[in-house]
C-alpha positions as CSV (number, residue, x, y, z in Angstrom):
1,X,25.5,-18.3,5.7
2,X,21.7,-18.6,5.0
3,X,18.9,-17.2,7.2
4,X,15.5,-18.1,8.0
5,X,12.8,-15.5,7.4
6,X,10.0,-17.3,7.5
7,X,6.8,-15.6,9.2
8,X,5.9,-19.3,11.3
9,X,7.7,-20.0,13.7
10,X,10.8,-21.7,12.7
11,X,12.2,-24.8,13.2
12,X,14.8,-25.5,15.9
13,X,18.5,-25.3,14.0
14,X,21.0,-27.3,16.1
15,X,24.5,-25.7,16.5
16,X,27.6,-27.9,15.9
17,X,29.0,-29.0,19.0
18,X,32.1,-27.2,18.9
19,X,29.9,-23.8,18.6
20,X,27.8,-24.7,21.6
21,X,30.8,-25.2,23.9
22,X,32.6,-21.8,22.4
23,X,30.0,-19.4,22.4
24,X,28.3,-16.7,25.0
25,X,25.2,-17.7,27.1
26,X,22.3,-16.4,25.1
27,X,21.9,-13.4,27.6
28,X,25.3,-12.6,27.0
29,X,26.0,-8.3,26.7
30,X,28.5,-6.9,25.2
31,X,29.2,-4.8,28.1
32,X,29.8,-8.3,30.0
33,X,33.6,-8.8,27.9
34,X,36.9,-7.2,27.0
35,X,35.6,-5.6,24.1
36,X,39.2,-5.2,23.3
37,X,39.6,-8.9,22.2
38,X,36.8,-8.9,20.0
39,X,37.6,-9.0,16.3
40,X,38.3,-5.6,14.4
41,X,34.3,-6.0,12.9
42,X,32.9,-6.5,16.2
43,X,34.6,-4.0,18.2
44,X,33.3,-1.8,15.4
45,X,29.9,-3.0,15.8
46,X,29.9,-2.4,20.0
47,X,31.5,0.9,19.0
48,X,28.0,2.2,17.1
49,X,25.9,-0.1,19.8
50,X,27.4,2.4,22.6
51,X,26.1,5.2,21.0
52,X,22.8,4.0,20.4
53,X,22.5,1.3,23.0
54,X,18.7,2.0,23.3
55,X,17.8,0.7,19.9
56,X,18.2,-2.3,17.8
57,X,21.3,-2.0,15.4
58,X,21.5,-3.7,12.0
59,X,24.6,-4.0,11.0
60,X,25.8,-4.7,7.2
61,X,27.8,-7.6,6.8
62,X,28.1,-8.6,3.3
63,X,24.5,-9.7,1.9
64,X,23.2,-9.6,5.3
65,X,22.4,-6.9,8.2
66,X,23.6,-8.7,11.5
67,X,22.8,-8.3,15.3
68,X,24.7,-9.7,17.6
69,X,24.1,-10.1,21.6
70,X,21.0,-9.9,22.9
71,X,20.2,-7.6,20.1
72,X,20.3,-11.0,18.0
73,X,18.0,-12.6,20.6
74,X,15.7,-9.9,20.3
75,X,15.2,-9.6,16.9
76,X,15.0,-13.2,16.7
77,X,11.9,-13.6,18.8
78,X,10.0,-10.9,17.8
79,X,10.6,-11.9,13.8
80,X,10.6,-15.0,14.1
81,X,13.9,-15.9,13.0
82,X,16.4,-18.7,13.4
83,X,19.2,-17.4,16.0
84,X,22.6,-18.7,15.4
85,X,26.0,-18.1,16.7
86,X,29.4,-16.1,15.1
87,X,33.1,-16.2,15.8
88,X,33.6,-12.8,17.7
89,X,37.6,-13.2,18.2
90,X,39.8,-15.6,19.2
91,X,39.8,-15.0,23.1
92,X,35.6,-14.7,23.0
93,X,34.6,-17.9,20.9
94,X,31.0,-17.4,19.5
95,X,28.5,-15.0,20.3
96,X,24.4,-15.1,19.7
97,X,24.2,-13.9,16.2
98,X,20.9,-13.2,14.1
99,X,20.5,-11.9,10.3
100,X,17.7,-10.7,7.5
101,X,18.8,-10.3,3.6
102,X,19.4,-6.7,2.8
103,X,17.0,-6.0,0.3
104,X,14.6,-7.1,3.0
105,X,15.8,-4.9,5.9
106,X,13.1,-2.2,5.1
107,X,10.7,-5.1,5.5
108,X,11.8,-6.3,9.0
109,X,12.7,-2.7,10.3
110,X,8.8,-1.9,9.7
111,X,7.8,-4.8,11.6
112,X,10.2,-3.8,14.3
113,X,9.3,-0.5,14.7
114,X,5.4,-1.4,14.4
115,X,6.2,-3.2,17.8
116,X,7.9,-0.1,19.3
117,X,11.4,-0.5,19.0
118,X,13.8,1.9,17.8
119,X,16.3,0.7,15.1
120,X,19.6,1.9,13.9
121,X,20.8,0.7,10.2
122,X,24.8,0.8,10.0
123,X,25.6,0.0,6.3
124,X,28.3,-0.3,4.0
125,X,29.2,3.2,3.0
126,X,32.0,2.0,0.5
127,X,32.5,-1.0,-1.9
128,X,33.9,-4.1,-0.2
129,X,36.4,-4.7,-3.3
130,X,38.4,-1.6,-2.1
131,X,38.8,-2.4,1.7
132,X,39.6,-5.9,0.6
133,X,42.3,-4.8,-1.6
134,X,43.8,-2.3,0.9
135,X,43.3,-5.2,3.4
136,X,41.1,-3.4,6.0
137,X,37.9,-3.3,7.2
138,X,35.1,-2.3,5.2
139,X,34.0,1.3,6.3
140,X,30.5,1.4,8.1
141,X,28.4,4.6,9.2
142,X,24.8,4.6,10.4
143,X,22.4,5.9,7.5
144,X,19.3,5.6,9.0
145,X,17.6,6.2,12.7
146,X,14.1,4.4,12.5
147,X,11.9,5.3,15.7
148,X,7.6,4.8,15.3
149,X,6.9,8.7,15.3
150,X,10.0,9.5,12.7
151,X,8.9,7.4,9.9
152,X,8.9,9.0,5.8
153,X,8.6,6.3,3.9
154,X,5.7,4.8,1.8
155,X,6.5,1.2,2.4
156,X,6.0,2.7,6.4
157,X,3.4,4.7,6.6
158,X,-0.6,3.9,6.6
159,X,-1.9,6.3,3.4
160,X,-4.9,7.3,5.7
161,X,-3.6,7.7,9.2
162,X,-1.3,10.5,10.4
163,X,2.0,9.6,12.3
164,X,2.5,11.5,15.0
165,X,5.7,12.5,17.1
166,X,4.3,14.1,20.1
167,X,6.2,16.3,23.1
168,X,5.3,16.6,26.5
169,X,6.4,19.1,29.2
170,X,4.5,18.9,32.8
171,X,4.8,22.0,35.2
172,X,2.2,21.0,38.6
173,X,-0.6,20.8,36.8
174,X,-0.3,23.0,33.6
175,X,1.2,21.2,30.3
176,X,2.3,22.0,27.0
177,X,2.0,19.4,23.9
178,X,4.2,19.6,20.6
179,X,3.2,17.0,18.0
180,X,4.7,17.0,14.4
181,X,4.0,14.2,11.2
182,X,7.5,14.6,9.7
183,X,6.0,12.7,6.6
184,X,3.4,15.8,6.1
185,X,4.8,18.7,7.6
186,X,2.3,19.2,10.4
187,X,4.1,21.1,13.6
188,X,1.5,22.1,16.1
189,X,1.4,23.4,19.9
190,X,-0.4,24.1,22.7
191,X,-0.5,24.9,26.5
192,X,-3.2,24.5,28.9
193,X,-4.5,23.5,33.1
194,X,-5.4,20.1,33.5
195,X,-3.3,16.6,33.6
196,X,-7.0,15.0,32.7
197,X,-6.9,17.3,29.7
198,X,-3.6,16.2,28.2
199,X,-4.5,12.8,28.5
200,X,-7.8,13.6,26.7
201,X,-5.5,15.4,23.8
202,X,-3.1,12.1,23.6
203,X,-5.7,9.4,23.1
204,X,-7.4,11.6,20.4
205,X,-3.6,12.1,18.7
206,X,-2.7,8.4,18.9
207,X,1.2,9.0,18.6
208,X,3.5,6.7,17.7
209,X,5.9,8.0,20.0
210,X,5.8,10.2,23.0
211,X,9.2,12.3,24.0
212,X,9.0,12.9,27.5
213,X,12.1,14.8,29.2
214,X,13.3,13.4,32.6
215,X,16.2,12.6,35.0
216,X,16.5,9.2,34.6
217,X,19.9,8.0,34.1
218,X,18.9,5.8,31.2
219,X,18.4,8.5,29.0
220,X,17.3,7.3,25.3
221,X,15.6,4.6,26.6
222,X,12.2,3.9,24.9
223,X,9.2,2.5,26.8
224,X,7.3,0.2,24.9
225,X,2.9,0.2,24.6
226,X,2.2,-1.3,28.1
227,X,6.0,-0.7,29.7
228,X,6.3,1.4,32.6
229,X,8.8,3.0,34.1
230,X,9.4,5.2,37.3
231,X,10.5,8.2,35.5
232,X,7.3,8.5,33.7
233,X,4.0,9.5,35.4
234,X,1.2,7.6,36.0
235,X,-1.6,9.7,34.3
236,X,-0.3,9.5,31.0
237,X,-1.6,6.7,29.1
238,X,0.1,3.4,28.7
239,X,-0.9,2.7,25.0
240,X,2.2,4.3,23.7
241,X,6.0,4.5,22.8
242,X,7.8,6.7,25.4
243,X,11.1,8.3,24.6
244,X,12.8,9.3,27.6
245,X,14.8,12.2,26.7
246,X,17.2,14.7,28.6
247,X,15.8,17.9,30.1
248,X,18.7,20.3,28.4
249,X,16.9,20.9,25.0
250,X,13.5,20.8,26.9
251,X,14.4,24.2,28.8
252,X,12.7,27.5,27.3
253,X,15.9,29.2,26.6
254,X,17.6,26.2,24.4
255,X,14.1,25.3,23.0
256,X,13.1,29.1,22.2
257,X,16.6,29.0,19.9
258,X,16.5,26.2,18.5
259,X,12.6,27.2,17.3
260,X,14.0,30.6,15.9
261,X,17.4,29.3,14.4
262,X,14.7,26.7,12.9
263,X,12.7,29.5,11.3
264,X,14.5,31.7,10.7
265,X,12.8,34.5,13.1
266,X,13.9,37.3,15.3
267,X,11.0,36.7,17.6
268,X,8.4,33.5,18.3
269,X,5.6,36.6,18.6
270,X,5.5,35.4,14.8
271,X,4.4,32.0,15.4
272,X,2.0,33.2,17.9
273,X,3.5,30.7,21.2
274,X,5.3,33.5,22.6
275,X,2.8,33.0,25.7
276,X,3.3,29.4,25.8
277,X,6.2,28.6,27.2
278,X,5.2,24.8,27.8
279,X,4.5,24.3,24.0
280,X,7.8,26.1,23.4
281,X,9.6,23.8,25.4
282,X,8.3,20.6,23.9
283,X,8.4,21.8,20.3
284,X,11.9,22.8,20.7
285,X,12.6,19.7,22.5
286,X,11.2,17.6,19.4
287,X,13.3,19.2,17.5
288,X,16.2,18.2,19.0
289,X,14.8,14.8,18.7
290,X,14.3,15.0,14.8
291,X,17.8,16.7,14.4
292,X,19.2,13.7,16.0
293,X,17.5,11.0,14.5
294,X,17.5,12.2,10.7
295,X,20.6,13.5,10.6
296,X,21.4,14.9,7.2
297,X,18.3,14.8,5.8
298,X,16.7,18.4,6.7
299,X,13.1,17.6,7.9
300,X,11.1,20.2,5.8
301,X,8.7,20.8,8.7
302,X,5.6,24.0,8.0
303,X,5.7,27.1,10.6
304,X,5.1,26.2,13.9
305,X,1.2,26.7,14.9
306,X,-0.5,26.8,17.7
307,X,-3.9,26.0,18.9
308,X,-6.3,26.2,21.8
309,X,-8.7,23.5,23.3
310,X,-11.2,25.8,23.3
311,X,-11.4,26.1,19.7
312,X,-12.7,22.4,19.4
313,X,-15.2,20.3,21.1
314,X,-13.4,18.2,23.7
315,X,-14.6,14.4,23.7
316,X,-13.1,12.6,26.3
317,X,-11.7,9.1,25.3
318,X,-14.7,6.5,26.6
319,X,-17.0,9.0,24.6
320,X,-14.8,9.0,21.4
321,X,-15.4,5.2,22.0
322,X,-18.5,4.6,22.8
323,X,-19.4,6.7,19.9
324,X,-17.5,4.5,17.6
325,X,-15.7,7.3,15.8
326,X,-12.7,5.9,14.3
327,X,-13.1,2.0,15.1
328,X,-15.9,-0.2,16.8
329,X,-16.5,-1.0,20.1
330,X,-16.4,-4.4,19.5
331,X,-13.1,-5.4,17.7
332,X,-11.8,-2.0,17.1
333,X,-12.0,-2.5,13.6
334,X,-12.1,0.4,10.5
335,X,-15.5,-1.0,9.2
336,X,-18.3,0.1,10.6
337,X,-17.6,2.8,12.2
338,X,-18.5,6.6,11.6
339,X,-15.2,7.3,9.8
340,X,-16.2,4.5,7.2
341,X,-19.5,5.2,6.4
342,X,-18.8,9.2,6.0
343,X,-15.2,8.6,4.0
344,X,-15.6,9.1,0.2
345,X,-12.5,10.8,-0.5
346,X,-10.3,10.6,-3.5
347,X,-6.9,10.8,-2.1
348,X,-5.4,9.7,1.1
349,X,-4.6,13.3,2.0
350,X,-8.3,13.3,1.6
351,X,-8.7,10.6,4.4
352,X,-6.2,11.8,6.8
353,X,-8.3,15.6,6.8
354,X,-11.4,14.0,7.6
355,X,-10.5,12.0,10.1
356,X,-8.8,15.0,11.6
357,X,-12.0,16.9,11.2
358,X,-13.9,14.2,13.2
359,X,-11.7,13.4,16.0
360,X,-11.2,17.4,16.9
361,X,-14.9,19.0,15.7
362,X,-14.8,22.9,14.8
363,X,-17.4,25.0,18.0
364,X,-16.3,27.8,15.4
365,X,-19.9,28.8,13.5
366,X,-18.2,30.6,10.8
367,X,-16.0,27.4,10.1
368,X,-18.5,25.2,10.5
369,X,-21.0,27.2,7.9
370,X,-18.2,27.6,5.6
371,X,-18.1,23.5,5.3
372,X,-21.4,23.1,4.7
373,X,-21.7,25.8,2.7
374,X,-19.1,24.7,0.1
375,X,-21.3,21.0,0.7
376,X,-24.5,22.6,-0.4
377,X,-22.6,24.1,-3.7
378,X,-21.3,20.7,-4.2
379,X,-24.5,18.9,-4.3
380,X,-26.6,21.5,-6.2
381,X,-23.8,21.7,-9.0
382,X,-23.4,17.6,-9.5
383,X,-20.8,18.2,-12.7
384,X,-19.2,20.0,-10.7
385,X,-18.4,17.6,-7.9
386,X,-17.8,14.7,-10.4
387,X,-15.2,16.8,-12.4
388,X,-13.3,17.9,-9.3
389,X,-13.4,13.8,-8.0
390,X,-12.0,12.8,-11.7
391,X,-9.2,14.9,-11.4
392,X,-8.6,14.2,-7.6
393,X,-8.3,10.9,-8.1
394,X,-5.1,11.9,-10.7
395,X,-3.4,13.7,-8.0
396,X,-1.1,11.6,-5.7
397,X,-0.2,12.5,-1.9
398,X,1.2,15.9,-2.5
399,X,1.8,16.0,1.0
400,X,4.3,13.2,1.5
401,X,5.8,13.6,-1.8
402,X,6.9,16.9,-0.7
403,X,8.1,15.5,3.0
404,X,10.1,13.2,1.3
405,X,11.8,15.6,-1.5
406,X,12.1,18.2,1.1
407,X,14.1,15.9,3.4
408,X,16.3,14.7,0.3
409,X,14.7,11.0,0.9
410,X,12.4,11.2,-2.7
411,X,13.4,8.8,-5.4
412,X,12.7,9.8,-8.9
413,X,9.1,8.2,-9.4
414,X,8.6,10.0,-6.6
415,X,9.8,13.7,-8.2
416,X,7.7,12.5,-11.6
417,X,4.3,11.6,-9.2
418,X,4.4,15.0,-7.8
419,X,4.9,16.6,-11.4
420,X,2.1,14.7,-12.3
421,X,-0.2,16.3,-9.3
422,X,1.3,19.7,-9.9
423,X,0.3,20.1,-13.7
424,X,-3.3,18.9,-12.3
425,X,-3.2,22.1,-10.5
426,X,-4.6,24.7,-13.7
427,X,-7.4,22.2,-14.3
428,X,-8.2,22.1,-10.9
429,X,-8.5,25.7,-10.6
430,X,-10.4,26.1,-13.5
431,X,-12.7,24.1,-12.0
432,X,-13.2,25.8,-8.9
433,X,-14.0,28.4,-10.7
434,X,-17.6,27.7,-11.1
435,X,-18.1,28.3,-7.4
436,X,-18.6,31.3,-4.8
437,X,-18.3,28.9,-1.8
438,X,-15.5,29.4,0.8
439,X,-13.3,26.4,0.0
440,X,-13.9,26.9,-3.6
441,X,-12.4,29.9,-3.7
442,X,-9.2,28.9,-2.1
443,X,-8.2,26.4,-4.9
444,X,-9.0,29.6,-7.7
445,X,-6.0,31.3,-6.1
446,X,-2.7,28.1,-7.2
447,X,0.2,29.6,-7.6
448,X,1.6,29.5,-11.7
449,X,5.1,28.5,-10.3
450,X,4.0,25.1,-9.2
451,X,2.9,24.3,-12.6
452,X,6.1,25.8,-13.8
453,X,7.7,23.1,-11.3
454,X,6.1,20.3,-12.5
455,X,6.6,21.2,-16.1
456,X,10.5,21.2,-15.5
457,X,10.1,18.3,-13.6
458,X,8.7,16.4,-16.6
459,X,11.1,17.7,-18.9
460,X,14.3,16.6,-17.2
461,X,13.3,13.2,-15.7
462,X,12.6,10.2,-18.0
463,X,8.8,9.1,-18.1
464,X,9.1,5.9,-16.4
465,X,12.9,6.5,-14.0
466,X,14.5,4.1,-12.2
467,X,14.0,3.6,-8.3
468,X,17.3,3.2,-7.8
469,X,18.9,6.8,-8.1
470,X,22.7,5.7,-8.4
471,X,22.3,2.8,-11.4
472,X,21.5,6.0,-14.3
473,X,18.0,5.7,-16.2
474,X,17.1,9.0,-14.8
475,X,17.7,12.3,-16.7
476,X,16.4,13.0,-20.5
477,X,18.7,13.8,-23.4
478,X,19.5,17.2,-23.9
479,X,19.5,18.2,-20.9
480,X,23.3,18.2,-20.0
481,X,25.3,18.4,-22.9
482,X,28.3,16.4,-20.9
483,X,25.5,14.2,-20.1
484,X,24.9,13.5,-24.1
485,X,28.5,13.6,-25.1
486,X,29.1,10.8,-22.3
487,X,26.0,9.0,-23.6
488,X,27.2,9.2,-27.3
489,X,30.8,8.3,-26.5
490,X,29.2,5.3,-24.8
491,X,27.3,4.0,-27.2
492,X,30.4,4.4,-29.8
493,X,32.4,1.8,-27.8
494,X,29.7,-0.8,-27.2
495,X,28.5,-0.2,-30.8
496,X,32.4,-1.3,-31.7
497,X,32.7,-4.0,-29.2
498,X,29.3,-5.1,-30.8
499,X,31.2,-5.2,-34.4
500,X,34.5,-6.0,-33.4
501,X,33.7,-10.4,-33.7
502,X,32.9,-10.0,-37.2
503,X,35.5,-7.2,-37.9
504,X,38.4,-9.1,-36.5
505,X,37.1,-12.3,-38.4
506,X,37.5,-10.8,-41.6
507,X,40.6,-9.3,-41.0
508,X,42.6,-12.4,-39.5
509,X,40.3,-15.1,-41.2
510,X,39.7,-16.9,-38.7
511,X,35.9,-18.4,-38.8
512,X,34.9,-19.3,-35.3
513,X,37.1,-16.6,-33.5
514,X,35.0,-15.2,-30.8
515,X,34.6,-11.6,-28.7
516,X,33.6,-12.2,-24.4
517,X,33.8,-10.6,-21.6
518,X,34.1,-12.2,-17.8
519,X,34.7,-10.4,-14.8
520,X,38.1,-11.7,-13.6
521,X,39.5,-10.9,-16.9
522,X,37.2,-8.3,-18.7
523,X,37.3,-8.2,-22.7
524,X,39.0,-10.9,-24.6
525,X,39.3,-12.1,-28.5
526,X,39.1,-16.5,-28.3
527,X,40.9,-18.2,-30.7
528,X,40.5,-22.2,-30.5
529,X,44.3,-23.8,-30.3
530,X,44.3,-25.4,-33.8
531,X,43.9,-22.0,-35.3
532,X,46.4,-20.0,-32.5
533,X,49.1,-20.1,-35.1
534,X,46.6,-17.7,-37.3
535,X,46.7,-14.9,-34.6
536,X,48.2,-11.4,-36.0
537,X,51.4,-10.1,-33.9
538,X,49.1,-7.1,-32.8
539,X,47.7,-9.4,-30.2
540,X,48.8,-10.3,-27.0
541,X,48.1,-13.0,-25.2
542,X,46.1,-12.8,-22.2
543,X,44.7,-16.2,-20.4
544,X,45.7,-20.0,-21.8
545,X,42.9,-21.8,-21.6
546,X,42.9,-26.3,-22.5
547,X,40.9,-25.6,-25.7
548,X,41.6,-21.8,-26.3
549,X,43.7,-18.9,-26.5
550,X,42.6,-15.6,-25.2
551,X,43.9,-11.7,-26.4
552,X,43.7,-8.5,-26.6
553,X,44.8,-5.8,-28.7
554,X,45.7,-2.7,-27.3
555,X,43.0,-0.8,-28.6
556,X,40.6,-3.2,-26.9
557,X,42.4,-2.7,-24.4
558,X,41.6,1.5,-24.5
559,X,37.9,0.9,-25.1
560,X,37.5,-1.7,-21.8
561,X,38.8,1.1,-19.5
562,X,36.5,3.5,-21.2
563,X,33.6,1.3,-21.1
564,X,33.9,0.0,-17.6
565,X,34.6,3.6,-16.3
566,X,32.0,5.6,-18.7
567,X,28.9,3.8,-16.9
568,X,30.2,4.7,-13.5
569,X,30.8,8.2,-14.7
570,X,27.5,8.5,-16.4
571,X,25.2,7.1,-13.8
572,X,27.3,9.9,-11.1
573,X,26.6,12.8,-13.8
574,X,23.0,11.7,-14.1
575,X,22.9,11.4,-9.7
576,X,24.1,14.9,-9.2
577,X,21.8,16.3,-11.8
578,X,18.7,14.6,-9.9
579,X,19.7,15.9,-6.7
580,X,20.2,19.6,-7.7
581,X,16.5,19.0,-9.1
582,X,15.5,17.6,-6.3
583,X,16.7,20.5,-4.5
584,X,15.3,22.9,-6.0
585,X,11.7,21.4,-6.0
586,X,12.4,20.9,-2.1
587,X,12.6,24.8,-2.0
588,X,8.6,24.8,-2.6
589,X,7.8,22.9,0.0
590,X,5.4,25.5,1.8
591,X,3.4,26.1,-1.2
592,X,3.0,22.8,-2.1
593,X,2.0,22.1,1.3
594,X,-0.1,25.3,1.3
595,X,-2.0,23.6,-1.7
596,X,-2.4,20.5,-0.5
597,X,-4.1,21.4,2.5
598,X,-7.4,23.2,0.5
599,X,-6.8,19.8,-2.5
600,X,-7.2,17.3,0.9
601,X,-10.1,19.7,2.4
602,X,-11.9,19.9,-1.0
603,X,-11.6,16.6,-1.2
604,X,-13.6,16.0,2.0
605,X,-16.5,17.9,1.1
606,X,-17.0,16.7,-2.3
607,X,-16.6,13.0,-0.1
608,X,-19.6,14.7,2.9
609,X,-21.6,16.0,0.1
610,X,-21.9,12.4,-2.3
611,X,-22.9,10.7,1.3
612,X,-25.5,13.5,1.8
613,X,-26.9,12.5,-1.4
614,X,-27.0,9.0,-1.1
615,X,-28.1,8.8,2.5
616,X,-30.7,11.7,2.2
617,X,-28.8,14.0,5.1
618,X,-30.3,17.2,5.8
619,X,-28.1,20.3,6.2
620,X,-28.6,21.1,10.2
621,X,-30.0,24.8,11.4
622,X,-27.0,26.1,13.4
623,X,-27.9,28.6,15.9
624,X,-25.7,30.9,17.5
């Protein structure tokens, strides 16, 4: 069955008759039949949509991820797809059916979630030739929960913009605010008087999502930007994804566990909330949320933080407009505003801190001298800042390299880009070096063990690996020494199924006997049917063919179980041994992170301090 994915609006595909007068209305739930006369696949498939009836579920059929009901009507409007119809079971007829290719689901689930839906991806989690052969159903579990604030991937993610998950608990009129980007680590609180202010603090975030607990009975239900719904208060802005949640992991007591089971801690007086028990609810609360929608991969969030209001200059949202910060008044556009003309940074680390640092300005004078100190340093010492630039623009995104290894997501190129960054570290350091000024001297302090990281990194994964960690291409020789003697034995039996035409000529004289391999029947030796006569009783005979006979000897035989079997086996070994390095480099998580924060700060001064010297800026007098 072939799908349209075109993004124009398709043409109009007519259903055979018989189709139109079998299947379900369009509008047609599931919830609306005996799901008990639906076929063994579909029952399946309403079984995972219960559990996630909120979301959009893909569903892996085949080639193809498949929604069904008005999921499929969904889907097909807002990707412009061509909806069609499949047989649910004999007693149901046809129901509304859409599909997308499944190397393109990534594709379509980001365009899904960039409109605010939540989406649930059931695949295949065993090969189809088993089930067939034990005539069953192909096994199916969900392997990934997609929602706008719980994104990781590249492919997903703007390099320059944060994605934030926000929290929100309302008490009267106090509030308390969690907000994490799972992608970087960031997992920040805060607690404070006024509805007016939290409002303030959301439209200077921008989350992608918004959990907000409540008692409505719909609970999982996400609000779209510009959806409304009773259960959610008026004052908080309507430019966002709202997840309505349940109130039980929002109370103090399970939120205040959760945190500390989460940390490790006898006591949240070492994350410094203790007295905020509105920020402790909604960060414990969106965690709950991130344990339920990433499942087994362990979200390798930093300490929680907390902040105060007080600590920044507070711009309220027409002024943050009307001042152009971030986008123009005019079309909201990148270009031309203040962020543009001010962003020289190397690395998109680089870009996310600054525009951080512009949408929540420091009051603090000691900060605030610090940056421009380390500015002044930069532009006296111009080797200096052009050496440090060189090598920034050699180091990736340490920070959502490390999100992604720490949550056990991180492909191999992904492992070899952060060794890359890491070995940059030394040189890096060295450079810093030179200078007495506060950020400076952060970056003289890197810790040797990252270097050692990247260094084993490097010497265990290939240069170039493969994306795809289950297909082999990964791991070096001499690393394992099963590895090798898998590799060698390997190469034996394809070297001697390489030799074995010519061998086996010689031997039975036979000129145009042949060596080929197909599928259905694996290794064969051909022999045309005026020379069959000529074949030596150690063959047997295999397939009969009109021109040909096909055989195989027994020792063939050996070496085609070995061979079929050894790349399985090898491209297993060569899996585990990635993911117990991957492990182990996920361990260093904080210290990476801990690094990446001064790389992605120096960054943004060397950035300020090349625009001061091409725009002529004077350093301001600060008074106190």
């Amino acid at each position: 069955m072939k799908y349209s994915a075109s993004t124009s609006t398709p043409k109009s595909v007519k259903p055979k008759q018989e189709e139109l007068e079998n299947s379900l209305p369009a509008n047609a739930e599931y919830s609306q039949i005996d799901v008990s006369k639906l076929s063994e696949m579909m029952q399946r498939y309403v079984e995972v949509k219960q559990q996630y009836s909120h979301a959009l579920l893909l569903f892996r059929v085949g080639d193809f991820f498949e929604c069904f009901f008005q999921d499929a009507v969904t889907i097909a409007q807002e990707l412009e797809l061509v909806q069609t119809t499949k047989h649910a079971g004999k007693e149901i007829g046809r129901v509304p059916m859409t599909g997308v290719p499944h190397h393109a689901v990534e594709k379509y689930a980001t365009i899904l979630v960039e409109k605010g839906y939540a989406v649930v991806v059931c695949d295949q989690v065993e090969d189809s030739a088993i089930a067939k052969k034990e005539n069953r159903q192909v096994k199916r579990e969900i392997t990934r929960i997609l929602t706008p604030g719980t994104l990781t991937d590249d492919g997903m993610l703007k390099p320059r913009y944060n994605n934030y998950l926000a929290a929100v608990v309302i008490a009267k009129n106090y509030w308390g605010l969690a907000y994490t980007d799972i992608s970087t680590g960031e997992f920040i609180t805060t607690q404070t008087e006024g509805l007016d202010l939290l409002t303030q603090e959301l439209m200077r975030l921008q989350p992608s999502e918004v959990l907000f607990p409540t008692k409505a009975p719909d609970i999982g239900f996400m609000l779209r930007p510009g959806e409304r719904s009773e259960h959610l208060p008026e004052y908080l802005p309507n430019s966002f994804c709202y997840s309505l949640r349940p109130q039980q992991p929002f109370t103090l007591g399970e939120a205040k566990e959760r945190l500390l089971i989460k940390f490790q801690l006898a006591s949240l007086e070492g994350l410094g909330c203790e007295r905020l028990p509105l920020g402790v609810r909604a960060a414990g609360g969106l965690l709950e949320y991130l344990e339920e929608t990433q499942r087994e991969n362990q979200v390798p969030l930093q300490r929680l933080r907390s902040y105060t209001l007080a600590d920044f200059l507070i711009l309220d949202h027409q002024s943050r407009r009307n001042l152009e910060i971030t986008q123009t008044v005019r079309d909201g556009s990148y270009q031309g505003s203040l962020l543009s003309v001010l962003d020289k940074t190397s690395t998109a680390m680089g870009g996310r801190a600054l525009r951080r640092w512009l949408q929540q300005p420091l009051l603090s004078l000691k900060g605030i001298r610090a940056r421009h100190d380390t500015i002044d340093e930069l532009i006296q010492n111009n080797d200096l800042r052009q050496d440090i630039q060189r090598l920034l623009r050699q180091i990736y995104d340490l920070e959502r390299l490390t999100g992604r290894t720490g949550a056990g997501t991180a492909n191999a190129r992904d492992l070899v880009f952060l060794a890359d960054s890491l070995t940059k570290l030394p040189e890096l350091s060295t450079l810093a070096s030179q200078g007495n000024s506060p950020y400076l001297k952060v970056l003289q302090k890197m810790p040797p063990i990252l270097q050692e990281l990247g260094k084993k990194i490097h010497s265990q994964l290939v240069e170039s690996p493969s994306q795809k960690l289950k297909e082999g291409g990964l791991i070096r020789p001499g690393i394992n020494e099963q590895l090798d003697d898998m590799r060698r034995l390997a190469e034996e039996d394809q070297k001697w199924i390489a030799n074995l035409e010519a061998t086996e000529r010689e031997r039975t004289g036979i000129s145009n006997l042949k060596v080929g391999y197909n599928k259905a029947f694996g290794y064969y030796i051909s022999i045309s049917k005026s020379k069959a006569n000529l074949a030596p009783d150690d063959y047997t005979r295999k397939q009969t063919l009109t021109n040909e006979e096909r055989y195989i000897t027994e020792e063939l035989k050996e070496r085609e179980v070995r061979i079929l079997t050894a790349q399985d086996d090898l491209n297993e070994l060569e899996y585990d041994l990635f993911i117990v390095l991957r492990n182990e480099v996920g361990e260093y998580a904080e210290e990476i992170r801990n690094v990446s924060r001064a790389v992605a700060a120096i960054d943004v001064l060397c950035g300020l301090a090349e625009v001061v010297i091409y725009q002529n800026y004077v350093r301001p007098t600060m008074g106190s």
